[in-house]
VMD Tcl script that draws the C-alpha trace (Angstrom):
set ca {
  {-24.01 27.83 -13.58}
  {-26.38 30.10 -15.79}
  {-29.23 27.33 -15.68}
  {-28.94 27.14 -12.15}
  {-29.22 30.70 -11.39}
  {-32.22 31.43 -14.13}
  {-34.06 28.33 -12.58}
  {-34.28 30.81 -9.76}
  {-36.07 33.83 -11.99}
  {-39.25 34.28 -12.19}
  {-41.41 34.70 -15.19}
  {-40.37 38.53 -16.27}
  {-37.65 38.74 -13.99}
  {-34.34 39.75 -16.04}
  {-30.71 39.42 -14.07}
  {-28.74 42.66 -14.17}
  {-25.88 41.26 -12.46}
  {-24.07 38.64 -11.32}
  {-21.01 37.97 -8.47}
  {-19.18 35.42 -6.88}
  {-17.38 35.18 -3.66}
  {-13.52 37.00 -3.71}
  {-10.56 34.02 -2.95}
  {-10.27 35.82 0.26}
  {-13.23 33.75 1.59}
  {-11.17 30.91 1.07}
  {-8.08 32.10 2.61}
  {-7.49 29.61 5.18}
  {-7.82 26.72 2.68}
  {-5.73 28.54 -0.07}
  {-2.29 29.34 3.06}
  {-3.36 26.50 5.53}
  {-4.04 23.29 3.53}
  {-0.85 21.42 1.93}
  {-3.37 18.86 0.96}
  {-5.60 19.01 -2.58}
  {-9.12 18.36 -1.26}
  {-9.46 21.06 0.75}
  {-8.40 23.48 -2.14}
  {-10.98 20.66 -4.68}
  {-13.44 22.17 -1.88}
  {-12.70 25.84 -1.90}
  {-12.88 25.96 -5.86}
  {-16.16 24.12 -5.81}
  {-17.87 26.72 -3.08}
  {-16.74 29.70 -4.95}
  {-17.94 28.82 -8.27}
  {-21.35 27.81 -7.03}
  {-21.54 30.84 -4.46}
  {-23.32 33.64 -6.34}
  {-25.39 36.81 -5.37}
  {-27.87 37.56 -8.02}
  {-29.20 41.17 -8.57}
  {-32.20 41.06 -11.20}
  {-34.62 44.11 -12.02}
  {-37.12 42.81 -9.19}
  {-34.71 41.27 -6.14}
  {-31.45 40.28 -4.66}
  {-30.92 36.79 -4.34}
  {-28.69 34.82 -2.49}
  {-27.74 31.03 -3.96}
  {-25.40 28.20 -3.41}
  {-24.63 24.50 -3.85}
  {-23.93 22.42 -6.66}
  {-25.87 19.90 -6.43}
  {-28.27 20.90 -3.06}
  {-29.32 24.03 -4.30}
  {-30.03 27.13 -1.33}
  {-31.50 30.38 -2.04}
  {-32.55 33.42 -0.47}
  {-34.01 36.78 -1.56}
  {-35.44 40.07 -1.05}
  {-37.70 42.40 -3.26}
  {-36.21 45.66 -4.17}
  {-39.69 47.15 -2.26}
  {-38.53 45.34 1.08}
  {-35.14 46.69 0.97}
  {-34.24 49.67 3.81}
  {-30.89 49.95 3.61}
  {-27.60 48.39 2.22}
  {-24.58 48.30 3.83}
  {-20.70 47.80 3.40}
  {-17.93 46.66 5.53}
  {-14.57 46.92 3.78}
  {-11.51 46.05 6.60}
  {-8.44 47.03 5.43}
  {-6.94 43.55 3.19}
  {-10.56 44.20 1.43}
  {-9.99 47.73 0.48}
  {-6.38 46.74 -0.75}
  {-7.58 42.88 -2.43}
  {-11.20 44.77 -3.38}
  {-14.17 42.87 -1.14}
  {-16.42 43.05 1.28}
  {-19.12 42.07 3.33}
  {-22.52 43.52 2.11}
  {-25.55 43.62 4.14}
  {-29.33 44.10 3.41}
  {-31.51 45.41 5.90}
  {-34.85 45.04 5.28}
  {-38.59 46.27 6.50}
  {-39.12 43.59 9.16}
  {-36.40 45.18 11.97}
  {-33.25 45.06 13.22}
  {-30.41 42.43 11.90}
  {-29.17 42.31 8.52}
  {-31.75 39.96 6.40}
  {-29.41 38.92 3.89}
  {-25.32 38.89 4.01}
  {-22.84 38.60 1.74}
  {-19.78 37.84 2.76}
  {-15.77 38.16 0.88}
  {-17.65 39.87 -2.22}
  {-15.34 40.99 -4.84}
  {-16.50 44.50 -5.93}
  {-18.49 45.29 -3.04}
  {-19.19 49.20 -3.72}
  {-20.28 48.81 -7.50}
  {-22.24 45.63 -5.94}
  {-23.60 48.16 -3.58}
  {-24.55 50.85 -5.99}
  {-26.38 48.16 -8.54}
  {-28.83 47.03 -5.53}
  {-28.81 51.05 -4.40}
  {-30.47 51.49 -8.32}
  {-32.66 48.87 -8.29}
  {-34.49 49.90 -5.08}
  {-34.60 53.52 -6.36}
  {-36.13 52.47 -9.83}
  {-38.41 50.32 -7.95}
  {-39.42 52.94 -5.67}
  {-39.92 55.19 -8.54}
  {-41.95 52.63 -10.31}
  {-44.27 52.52 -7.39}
  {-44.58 56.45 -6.99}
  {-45.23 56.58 -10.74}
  {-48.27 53.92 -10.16}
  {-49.79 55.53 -7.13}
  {-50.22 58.62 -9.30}
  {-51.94 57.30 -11.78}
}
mol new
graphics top color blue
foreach p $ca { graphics top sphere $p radius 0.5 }
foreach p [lrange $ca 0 end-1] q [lrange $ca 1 end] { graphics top cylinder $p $q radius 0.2 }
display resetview
C-alpha cells in the first residue's frame, strides 16, 4: 500500500505519518454478518482506507484498485477538530475534522480513526511549522 500512497506525493513532499481506519468502522459487518464476504469486504476497506499527513498536506485516500483522494495544504487549514463518543474514548478513535479557509462545513473527515488525538496533534504541528515557515519568509 506504500506505492499507492507515495504515487500521491509530490516531488519534495515527505510523509510524516500514516493511519488507517479503527475495526470500529466496520462494526456492523464484524457482529452482524454470519457470512464471509461481508467480513472479505470490511478487511479490504480498512487496509486500503488511509489518511496521509506529509510535511506539506493532509490527504485523504482509498480504493484498491479505483484509487480516491483528497487533500488540504497545511496553509488552508483553520482548524482541526475531534469527536471522541464514549466506545471511542474506551476502543481509542474518532472522527477528525478539517476545517478549512473557504467557510463553514468540515472540508475533509475522517471517520473511526484509531489514535485520533496524536492524529490531531501531528496535523496541529504541521500547520504551525508551516505557518512559521511562511512568517519566517515574509521577513526576509
Amino acid at each position: 500500500m506504500r506505492n499507492k500512497i507515495n504515487r500521491h506525493l509530490h516531488k519534495d513532499e515527505k510523509l510524516m505519518y500514516v493511519e488507517v481506519p479503527s475495526w470500529m468502522k466496520f462494526h456492523r459487518e464484524l457482529v452482524f454478518s454470519p457470512l464471509i464476504f461481508p467480513l472479505i469486504h470490511a478487511f479490504l476497506k480498512k487496509i486500503s482506507t488511509h489518511l496521509v499527513i506529509t510535511n506539506d498536506r493532509v490527504i485523504a485516500r482509498h480504493g484498491i484498485i479505483g484509487e480516491h483522494s483528497k487533500g488540504v495544504k497545511f496553509n488552508n487549514i483553520v482548524s482541526v477538530k475531534v469527536h471522541q463518543p464514549a466506545f471511542g474514548s474506551i476502543f481509542n478513535y474518532g472522527h477528525i475534522h478539517l476545517y478549512t479557509q473557504s467557510g463553514g462545513h468540515s472540508d475533509l473527515v475522517f471517520h473511526y480513526i484509531k489514535n485520533p488525538i496524536k492524529v490531531k496533534k501531528v496535523i496541529e504541528k504541521g500547520v504551525n511549522l508551516n505557518t512559521s515557515v511562511k512568517e519566517q519568509e515574509h521577513r526576509s
